[in-house]
TIMI-2910 file (N, C-alpha, C, CB; in pm, 1 decimal, decimal comma, always signed):
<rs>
+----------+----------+----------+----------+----------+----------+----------+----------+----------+----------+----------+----------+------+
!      n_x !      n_y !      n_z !     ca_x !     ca_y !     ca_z !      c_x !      c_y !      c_z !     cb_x !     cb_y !     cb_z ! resn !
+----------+----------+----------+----------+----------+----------+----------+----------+----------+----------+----------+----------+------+
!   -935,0 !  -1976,9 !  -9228,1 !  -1038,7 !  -1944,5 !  -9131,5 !  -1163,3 !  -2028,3 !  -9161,0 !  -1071,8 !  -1792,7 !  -9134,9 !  Unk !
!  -1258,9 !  -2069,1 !  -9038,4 !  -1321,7 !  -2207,4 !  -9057,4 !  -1502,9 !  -2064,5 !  -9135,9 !  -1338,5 !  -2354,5 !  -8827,5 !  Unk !
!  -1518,8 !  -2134,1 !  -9169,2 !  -1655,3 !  -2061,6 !  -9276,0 !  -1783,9 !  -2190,4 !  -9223,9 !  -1605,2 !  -2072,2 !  -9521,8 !  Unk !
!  -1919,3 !  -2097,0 !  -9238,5 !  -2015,0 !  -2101,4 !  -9186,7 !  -2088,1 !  -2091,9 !  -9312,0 !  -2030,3 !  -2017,1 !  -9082,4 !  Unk !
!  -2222,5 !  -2161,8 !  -9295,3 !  -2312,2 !  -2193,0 !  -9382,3 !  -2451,1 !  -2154,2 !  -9319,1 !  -2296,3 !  -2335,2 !  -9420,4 !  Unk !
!  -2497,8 !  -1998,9 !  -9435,7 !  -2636,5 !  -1998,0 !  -9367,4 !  -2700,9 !  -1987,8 !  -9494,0 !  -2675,8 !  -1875,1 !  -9252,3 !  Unk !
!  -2858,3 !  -2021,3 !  -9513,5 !  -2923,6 !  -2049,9 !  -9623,2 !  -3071,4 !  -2003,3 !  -9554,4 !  -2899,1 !  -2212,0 !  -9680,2 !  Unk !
!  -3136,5 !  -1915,2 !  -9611,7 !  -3290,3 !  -1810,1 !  -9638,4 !  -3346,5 !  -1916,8 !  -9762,2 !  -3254,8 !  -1590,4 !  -9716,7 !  Unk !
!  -3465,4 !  -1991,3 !  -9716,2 !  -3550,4 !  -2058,3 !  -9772,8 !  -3684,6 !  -1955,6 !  -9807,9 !  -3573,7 !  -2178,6 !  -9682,7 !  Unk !
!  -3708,8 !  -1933,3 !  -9929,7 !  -3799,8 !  -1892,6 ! -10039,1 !  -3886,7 !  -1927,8 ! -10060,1 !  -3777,1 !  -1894,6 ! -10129,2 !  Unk !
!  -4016,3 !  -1916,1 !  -9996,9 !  -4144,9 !  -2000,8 ! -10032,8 !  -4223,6 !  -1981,4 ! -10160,4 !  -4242,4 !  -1980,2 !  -9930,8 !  Unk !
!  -4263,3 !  -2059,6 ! -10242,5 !  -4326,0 !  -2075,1 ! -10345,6 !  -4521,9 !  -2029,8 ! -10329,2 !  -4281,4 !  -2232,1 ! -10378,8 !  Unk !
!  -4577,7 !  -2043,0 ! -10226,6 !  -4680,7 !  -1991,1 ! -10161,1 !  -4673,7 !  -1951,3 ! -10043,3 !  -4763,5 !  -2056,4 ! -10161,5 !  Unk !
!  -4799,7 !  -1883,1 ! -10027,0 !  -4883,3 !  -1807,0 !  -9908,9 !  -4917,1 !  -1912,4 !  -9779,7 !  -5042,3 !  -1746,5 !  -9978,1 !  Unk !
!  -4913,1 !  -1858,8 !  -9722,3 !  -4971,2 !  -1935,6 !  -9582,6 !  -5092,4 !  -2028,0 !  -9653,1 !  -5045,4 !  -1806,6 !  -9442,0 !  Unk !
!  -5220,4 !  -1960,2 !  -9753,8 !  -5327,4 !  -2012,7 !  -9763,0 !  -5307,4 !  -2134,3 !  -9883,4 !  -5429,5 !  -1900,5 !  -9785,1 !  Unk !
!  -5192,5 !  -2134,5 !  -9916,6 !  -5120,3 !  -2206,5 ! -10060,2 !  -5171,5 !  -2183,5 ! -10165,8 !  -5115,2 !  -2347,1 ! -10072,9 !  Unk !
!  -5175,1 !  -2048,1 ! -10186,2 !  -5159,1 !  -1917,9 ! -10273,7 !  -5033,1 !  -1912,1 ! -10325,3 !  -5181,8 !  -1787,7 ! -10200,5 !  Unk !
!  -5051,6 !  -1929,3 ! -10481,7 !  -4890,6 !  -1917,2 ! -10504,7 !  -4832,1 !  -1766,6 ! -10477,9 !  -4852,8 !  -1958,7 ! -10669,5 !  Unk !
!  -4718,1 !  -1756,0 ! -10462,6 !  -4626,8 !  -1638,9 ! -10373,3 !  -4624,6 !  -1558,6 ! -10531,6 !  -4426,2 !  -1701,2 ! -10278,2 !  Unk !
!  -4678,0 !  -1431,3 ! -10553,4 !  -4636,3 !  -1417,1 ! -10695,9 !  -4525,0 !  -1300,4 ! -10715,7 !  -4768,1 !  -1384,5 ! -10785,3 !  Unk !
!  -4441,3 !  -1270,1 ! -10648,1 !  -4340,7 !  -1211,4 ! -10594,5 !  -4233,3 !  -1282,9 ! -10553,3 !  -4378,1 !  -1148,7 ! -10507,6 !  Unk !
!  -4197,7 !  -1419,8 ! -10576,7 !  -4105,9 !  -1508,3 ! -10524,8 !  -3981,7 !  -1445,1 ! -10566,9 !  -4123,6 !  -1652,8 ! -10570,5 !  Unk !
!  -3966,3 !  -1413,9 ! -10686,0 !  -3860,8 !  -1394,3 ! -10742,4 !  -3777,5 !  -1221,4 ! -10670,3 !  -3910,9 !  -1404,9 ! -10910,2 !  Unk !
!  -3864,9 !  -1185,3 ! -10650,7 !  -3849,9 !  -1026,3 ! -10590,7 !  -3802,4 !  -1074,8 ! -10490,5 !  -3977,0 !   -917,6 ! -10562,5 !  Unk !
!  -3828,3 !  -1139,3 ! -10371,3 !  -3777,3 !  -1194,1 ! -10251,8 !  -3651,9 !  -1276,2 ! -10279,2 !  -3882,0 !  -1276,4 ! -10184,8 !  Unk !
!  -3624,9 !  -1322,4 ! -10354,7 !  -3486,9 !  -1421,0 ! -10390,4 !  -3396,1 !  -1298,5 ! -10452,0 !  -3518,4 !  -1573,9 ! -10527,9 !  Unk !
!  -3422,6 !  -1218,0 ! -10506,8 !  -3346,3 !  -1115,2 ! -10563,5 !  -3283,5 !  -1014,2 ! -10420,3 !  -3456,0 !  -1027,1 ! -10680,5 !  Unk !
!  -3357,5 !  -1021,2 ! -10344,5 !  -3356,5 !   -872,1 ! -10206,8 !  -3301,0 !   -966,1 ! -10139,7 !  -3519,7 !   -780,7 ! -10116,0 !  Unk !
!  -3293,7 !  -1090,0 ! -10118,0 !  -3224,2 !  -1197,6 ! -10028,0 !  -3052,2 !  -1224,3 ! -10074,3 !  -3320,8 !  -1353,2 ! -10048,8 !  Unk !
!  -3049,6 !  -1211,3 ! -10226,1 !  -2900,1 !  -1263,7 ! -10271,4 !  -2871,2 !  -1082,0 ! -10221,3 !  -2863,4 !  -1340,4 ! -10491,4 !  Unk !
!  -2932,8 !   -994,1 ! -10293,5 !  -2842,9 !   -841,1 ! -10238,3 !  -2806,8 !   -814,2 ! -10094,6 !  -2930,8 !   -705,1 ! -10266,6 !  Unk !
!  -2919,0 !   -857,3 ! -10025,1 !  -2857,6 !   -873,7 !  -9859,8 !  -2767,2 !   -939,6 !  -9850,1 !  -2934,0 !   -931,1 !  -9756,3 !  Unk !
!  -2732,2 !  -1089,7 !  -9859,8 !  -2641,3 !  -1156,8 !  -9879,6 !  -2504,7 !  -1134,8 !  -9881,2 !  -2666,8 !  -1191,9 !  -9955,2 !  Unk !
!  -2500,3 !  -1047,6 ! -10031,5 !  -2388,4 !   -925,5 ! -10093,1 !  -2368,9 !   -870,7 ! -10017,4 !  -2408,9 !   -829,4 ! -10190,8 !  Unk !
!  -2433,5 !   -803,2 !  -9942,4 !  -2410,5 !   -672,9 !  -9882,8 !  -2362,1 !   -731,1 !  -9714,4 !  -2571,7 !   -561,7 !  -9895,3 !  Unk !
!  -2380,1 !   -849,6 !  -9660,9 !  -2392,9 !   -886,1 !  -9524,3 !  -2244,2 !   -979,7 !  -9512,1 !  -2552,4 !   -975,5 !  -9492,0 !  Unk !
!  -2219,9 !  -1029,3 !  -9615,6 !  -2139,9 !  -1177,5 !  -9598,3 !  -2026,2 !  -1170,5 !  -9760,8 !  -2295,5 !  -1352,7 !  -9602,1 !  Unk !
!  -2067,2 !  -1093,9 !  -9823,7 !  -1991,8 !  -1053,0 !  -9954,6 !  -2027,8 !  -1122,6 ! -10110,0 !  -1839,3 !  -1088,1 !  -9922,9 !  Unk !
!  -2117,3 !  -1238,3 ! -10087,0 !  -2174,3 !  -1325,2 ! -10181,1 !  -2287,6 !  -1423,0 ! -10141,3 !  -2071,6 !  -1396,9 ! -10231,1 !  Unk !
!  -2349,4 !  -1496,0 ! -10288,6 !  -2435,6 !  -1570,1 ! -10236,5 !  -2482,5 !  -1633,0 ! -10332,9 !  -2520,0 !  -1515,5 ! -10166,2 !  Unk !
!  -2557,5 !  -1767,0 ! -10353,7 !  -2556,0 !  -1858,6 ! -10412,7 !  -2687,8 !  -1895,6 ! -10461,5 !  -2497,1 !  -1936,4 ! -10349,2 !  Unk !
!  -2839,0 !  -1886,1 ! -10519,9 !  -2982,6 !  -1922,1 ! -10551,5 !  -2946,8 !  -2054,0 ! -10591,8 !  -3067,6 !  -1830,8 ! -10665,6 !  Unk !
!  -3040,3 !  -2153,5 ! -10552,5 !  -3048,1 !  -2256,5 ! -10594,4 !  -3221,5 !  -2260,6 ! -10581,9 !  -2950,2 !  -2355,6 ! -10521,0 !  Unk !
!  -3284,6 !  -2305,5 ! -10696,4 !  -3411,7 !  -2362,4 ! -10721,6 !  -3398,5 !  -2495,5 ! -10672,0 !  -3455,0 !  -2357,5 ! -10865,8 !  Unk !
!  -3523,9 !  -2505,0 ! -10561,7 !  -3549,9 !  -2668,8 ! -10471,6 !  -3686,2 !  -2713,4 ! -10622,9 !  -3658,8 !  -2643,2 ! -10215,4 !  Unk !
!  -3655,2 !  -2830,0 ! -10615,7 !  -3742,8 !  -2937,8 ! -10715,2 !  -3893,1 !  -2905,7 ! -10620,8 !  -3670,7 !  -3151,7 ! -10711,9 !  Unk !
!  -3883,0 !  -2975,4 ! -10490,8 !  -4015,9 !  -2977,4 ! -10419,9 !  -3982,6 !  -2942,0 ! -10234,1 !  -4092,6 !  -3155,4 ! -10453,0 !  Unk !
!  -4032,3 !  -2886,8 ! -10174,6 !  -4044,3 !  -2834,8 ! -10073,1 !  -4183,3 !  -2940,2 ! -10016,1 !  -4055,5 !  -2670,1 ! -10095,7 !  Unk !
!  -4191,9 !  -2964,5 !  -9846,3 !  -4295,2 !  -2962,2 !  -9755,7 !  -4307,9 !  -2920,8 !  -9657,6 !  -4326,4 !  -3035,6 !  -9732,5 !  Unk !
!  -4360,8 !  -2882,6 !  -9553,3 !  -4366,9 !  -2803,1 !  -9443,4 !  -4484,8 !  -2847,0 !  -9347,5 !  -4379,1 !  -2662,0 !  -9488,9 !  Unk !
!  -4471,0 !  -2867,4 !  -9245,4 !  -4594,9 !  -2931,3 !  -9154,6 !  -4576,3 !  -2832,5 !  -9033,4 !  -4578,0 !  -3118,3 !  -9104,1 !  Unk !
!  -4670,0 !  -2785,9 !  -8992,3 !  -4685,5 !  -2675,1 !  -8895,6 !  -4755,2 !  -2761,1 !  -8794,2 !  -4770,5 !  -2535,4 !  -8948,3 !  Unk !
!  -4753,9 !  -2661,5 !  -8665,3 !  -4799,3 !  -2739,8 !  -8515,4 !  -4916,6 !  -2788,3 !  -8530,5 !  -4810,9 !  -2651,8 !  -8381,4 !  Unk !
!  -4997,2 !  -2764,6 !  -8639,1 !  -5164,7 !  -2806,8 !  -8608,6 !  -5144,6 !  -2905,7 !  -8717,6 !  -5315,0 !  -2674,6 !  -8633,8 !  Unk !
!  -5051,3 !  -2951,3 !  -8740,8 !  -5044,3 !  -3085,8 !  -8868,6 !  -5079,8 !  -3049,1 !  -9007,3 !  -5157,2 !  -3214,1 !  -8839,9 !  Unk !
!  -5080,1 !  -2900,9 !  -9010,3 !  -5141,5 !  -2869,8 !  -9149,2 !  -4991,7 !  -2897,3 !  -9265,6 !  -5214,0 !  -2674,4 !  -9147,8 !  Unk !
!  -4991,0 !  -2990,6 !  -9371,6 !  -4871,0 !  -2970,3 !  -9478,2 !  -4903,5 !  -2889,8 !  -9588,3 !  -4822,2 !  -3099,4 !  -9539,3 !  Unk !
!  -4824,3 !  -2817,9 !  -9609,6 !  -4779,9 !  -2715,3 !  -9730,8 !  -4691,8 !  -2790,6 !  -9818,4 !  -4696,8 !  -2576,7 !  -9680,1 !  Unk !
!  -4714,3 !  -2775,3 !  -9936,6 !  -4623,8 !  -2797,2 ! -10040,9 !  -4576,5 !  -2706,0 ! -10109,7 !  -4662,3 !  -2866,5 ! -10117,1 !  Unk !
!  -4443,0 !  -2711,2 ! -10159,1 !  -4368,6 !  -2584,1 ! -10209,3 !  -4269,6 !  -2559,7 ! -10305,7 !  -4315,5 !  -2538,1 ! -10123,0 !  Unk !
!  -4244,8 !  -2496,1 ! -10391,5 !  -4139,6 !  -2521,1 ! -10495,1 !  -4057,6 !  -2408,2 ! -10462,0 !  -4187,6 !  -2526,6 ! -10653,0 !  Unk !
!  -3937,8 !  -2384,2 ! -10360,0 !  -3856,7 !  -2299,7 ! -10275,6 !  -3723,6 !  -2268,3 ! -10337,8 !  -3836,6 !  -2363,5 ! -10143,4 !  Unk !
!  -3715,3 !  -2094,3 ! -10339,4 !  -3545,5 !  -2117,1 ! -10388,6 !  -3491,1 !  -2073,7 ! -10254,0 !  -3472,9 !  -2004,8 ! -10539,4 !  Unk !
!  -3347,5 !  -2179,3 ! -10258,2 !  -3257,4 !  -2157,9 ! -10154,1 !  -3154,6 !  -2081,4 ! -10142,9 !  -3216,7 !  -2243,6 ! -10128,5 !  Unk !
!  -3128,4 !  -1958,6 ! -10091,0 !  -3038,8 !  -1863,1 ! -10100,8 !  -2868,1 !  -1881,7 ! -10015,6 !  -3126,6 !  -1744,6 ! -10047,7 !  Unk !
!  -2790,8 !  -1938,4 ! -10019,6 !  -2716,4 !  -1961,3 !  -9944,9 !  -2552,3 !  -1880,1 !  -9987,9 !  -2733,4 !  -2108,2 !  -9936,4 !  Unk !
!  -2516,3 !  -1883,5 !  -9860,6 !  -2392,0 !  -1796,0 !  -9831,7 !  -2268,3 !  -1831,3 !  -9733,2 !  -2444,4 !  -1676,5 !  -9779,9 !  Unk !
!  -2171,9 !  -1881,9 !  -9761,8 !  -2066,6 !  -1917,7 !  -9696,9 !  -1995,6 !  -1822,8 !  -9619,6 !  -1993,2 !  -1968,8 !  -9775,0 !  Unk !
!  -1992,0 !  -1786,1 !  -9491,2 !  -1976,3 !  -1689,1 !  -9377,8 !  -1855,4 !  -1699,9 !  -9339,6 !  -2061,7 !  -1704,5 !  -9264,8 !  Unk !
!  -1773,2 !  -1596,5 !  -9273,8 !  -1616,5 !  -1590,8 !  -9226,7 !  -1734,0 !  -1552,8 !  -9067,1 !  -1458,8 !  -1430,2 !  -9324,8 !  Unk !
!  -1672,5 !  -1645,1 !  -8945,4 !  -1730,5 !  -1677,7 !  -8807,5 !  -1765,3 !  -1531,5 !  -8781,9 !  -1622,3 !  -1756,0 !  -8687,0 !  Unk !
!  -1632,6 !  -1452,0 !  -8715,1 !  -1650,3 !  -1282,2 !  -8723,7 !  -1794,5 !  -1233,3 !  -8782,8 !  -1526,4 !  -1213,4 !  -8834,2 !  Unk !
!  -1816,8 !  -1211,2 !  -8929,0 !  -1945,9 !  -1158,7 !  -9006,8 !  -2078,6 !  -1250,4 !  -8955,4 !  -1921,6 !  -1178,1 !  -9188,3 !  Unk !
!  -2079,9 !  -1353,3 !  -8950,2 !  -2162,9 !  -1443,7 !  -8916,1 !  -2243,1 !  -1419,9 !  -8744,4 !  -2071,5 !  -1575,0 !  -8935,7 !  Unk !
!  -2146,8 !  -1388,3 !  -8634,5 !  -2176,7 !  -1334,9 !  -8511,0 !  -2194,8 !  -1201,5 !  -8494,6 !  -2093,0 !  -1366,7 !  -8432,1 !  Unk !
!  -2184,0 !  -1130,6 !  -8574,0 !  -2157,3 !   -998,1 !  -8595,8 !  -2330,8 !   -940,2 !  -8517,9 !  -2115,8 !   -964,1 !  -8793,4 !  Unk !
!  -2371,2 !   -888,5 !  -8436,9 !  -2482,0 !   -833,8 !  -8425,4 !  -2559,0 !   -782,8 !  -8485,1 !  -2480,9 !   -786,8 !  -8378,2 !  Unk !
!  -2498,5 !   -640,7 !  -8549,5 !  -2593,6 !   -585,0 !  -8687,3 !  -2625,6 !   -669,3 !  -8761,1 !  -2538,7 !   -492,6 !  -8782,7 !  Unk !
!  -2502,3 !   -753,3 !  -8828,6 !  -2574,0 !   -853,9 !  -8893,9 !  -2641,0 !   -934,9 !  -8899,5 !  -2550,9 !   -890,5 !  -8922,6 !  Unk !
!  -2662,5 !  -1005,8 !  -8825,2 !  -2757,0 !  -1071,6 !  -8772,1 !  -2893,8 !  -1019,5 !  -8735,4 !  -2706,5 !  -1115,0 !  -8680,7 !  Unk !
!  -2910,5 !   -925,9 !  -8672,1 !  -3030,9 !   -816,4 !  -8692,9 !  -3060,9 !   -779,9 !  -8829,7 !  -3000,2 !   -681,5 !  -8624,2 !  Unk !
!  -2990,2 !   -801,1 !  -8894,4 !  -3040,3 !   -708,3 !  -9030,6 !  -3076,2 !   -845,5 !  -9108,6 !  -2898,2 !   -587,1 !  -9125,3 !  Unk !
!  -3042,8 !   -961,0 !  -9115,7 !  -3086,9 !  -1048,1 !  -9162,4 !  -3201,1 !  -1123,7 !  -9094,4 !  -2995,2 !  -1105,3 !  -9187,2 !  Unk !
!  -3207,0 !  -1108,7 !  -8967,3 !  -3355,2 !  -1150,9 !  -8915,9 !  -3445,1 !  -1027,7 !  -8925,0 !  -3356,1 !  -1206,6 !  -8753,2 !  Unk !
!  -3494,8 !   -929,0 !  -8930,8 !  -3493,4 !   -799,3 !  -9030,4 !  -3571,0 !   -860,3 !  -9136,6 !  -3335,0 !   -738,6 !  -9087,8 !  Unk !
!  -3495,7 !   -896,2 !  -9215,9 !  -3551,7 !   -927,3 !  -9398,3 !  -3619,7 !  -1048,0 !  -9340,2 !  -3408,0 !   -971,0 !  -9560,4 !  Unk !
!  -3571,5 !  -1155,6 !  -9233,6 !  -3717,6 !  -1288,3 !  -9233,6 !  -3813,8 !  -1221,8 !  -9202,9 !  -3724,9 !  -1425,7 !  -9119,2 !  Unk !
!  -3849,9 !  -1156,9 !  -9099,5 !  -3944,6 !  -1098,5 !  -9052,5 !  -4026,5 !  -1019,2 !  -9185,3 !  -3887,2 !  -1012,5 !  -8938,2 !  Unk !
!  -3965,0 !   -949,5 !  -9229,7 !  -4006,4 !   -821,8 !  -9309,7 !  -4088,5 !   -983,9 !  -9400,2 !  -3842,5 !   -678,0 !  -9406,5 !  Unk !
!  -4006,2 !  -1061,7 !  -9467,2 !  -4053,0 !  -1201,5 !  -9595,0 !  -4191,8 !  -1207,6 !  -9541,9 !  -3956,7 !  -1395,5 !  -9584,9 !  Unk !
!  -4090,7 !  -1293,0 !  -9394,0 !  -4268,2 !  -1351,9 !  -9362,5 !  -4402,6 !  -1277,3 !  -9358,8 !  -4281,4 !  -1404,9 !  -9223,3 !  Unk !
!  -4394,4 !  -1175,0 !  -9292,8 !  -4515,9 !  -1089,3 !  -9314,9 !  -4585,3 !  -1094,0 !  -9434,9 !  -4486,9 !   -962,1 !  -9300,5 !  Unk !
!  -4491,7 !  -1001,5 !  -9500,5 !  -4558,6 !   -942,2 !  -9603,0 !  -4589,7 !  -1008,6 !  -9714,8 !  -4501,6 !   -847,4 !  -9637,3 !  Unk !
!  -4487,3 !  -1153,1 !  -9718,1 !  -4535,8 !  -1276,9 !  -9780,9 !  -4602,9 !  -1363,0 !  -9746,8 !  -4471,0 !  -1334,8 !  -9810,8 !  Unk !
!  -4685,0 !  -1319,3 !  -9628,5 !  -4785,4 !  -1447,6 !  -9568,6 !  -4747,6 !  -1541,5 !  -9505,3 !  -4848,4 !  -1519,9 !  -9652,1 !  Unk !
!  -4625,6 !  -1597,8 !  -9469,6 !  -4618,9 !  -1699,2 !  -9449,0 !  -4650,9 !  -1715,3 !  -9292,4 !  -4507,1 !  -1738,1 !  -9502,5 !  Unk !
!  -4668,3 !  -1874,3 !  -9280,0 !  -4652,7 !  -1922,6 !  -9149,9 !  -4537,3 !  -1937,2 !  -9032,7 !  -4684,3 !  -2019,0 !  -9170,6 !  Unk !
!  -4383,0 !  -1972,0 !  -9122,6 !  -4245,1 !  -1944,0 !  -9076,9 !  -4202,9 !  -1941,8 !  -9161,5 !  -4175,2 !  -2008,5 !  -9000,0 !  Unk !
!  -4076,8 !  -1854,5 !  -9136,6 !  -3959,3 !  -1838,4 !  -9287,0 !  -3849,3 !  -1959,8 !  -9215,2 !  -3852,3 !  -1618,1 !  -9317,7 !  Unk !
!  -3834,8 !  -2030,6 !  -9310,1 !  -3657,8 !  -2101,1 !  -9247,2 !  -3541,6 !  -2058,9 !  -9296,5 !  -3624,9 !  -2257,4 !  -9276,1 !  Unk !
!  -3425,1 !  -2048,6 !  -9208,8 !  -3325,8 !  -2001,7 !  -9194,2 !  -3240,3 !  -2119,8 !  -9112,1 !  -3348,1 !  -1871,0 !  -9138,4 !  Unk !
!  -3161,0 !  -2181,4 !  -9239,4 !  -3086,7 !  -2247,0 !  -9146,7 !  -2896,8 !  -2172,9 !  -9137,7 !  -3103,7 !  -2422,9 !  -9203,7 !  Unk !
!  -2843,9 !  -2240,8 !  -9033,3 !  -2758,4 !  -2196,5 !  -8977,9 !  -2651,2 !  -2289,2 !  -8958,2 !  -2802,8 !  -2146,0 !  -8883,2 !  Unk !
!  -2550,4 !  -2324,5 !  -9069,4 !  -2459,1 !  -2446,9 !  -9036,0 !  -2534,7 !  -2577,1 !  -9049,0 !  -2400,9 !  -2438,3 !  -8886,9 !  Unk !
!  -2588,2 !  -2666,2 !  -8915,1 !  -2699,2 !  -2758,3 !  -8906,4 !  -2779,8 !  -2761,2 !  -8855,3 !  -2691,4 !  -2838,0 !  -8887,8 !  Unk !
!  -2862,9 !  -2588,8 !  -8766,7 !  -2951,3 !  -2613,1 !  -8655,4 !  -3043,2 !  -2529,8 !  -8775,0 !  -2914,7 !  -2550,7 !  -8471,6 !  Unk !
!  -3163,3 !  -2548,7 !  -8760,4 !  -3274,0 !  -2506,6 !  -8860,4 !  -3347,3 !  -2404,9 !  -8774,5 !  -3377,7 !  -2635,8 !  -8916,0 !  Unk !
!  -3408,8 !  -2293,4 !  -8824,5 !  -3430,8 !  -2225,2 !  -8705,9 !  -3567,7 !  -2131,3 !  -8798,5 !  -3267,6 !  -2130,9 !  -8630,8 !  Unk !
!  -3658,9 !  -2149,1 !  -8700,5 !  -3854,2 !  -2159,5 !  -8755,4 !  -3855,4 !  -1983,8 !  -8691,7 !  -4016,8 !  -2333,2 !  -8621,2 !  Unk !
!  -3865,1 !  -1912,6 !  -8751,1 !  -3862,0 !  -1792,8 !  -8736,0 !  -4034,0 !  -1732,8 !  -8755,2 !  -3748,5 !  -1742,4 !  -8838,3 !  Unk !
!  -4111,3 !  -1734,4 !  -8655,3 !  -4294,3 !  -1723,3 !  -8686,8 !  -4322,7 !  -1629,5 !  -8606,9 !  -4405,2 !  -1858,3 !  -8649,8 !  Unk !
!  -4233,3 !  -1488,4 !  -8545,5 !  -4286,7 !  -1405,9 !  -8477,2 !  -4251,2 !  -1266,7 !  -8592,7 !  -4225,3 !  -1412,4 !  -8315,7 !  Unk !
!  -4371,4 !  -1208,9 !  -8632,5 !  -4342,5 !  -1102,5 !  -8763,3 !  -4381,9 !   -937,6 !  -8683,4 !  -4480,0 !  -1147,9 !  -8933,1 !  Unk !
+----------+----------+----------+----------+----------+----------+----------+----------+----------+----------+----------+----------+------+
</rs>
């Protein structure tokens, strides 16, 4: 069965580039969703992160990448999918940010409504 690739990017700061001092709490609640959504999941620490938002402002970032190899079924699944845009929403807020990324296979997808 053909498997799907989705990956929850971890910001290292705040919208104001404030370091995030909870990063690790968010990478921890991201691999258990993961577990719990898709059956496993993978942290990888990024070296360096950048980010340029609509008003040209760049962020720099030291991001862990949470990724999870999907069976199509779990991956389209509605709840699931709600429950994992759910936790971006819930990140971004309460972690400040400007967008959480979430990519999806190869389409990247800017998630900025909290």
């Amino acid at each position: 069965m053909r498997q799907d690739l989705v990956i929850l990017i971890i910001p290292s700061h705040e919208k104001d580039d404030k370091p995030l001092k909870d990063q690790e709490m968010w990478a921890a609640q991201a691999m258990e969703l993961f577990g719990d959504l898709y059956g496993g999941a993978t942290a990888f620490r990024a070296l360096a992160g950048i980010y340029k938002d609509a008003d040209g402002k760049v962020y720099h970032d030291t991001p862990i990448l949470i990724e999870s190899y999907v069976e199509r079924p779990k991956l389209v699944d509605e709840t699931t999918l709600n429950e994992l845009l759910a936790f971006a929403q819930r990140m971004g807020k309460e972690a400040r940010q400007k967008a959480v990324a979430l990519i999806i296979n190869d389409v990247f997808h800017e998630i900025t409504e909290y």
